[in-house]
N, C-alpha and C positions, 0 to 999 in steps of 0.2 A: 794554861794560857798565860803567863808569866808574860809579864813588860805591855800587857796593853791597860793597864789602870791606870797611866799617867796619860794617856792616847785618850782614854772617857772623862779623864779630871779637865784635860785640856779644852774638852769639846764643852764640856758644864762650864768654863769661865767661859769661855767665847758666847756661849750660848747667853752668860747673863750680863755679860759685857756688851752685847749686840741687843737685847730685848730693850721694849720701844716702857718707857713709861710716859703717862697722861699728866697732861699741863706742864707740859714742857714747849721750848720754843723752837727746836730744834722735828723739821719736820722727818728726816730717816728715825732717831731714837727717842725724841721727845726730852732729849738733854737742854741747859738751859746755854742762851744764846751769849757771845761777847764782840767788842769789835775787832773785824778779822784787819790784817796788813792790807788790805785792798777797800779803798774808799769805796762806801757804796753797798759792802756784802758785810756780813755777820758769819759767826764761826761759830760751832758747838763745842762747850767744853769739854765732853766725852768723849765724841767720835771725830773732833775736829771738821767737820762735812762744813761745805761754807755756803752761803745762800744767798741772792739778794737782800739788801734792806727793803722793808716796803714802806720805809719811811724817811727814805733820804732823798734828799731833793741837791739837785746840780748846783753847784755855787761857783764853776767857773765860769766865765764870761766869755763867748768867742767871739774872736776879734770879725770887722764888719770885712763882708768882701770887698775883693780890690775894684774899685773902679779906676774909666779912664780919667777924671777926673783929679783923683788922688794919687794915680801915676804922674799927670803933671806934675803935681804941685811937689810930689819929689825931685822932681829929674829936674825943677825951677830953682831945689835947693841947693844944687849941685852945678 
């Protein structure tokens, strides 16, 4: 059976490239967490998997609805 030992080599890294170790942040492999491109979520150094923060909190401010009142007062500036 020639040429499938690189086919079981491959399956043993995957195998330990995929296993989960303990005290990590990262909840598929247990890899440790950093901040991902997207505000809000965290990224695993390992498996790159991204996940919310459970500790970020909203910092932009939405603007208030439109009333009619503030419809006025633009269309008074105009």
């Amino acid at each position: 059976m020639a040429g499938f030992g690189g086919l079981r080599k491959g399956r043993e890294e995957a195998k330990d490239n995929l296993s989960y170790t303990e005290g990590g942040d990262c909840p598929r492999c247990g890899g440790t967490s950093q901040d991902s491109s997207m505000a809000g979520y965290l990224q695993c150094t390992a498996c790159n998997h991204e996940w919310p923060d459970p500790n970020h909190t909203e910092t932009r401010k939405r603007p208030s609805p439109p009333t009619h009142r503030r419809d006025a007062e633009m269309i008074e500036q105009f």
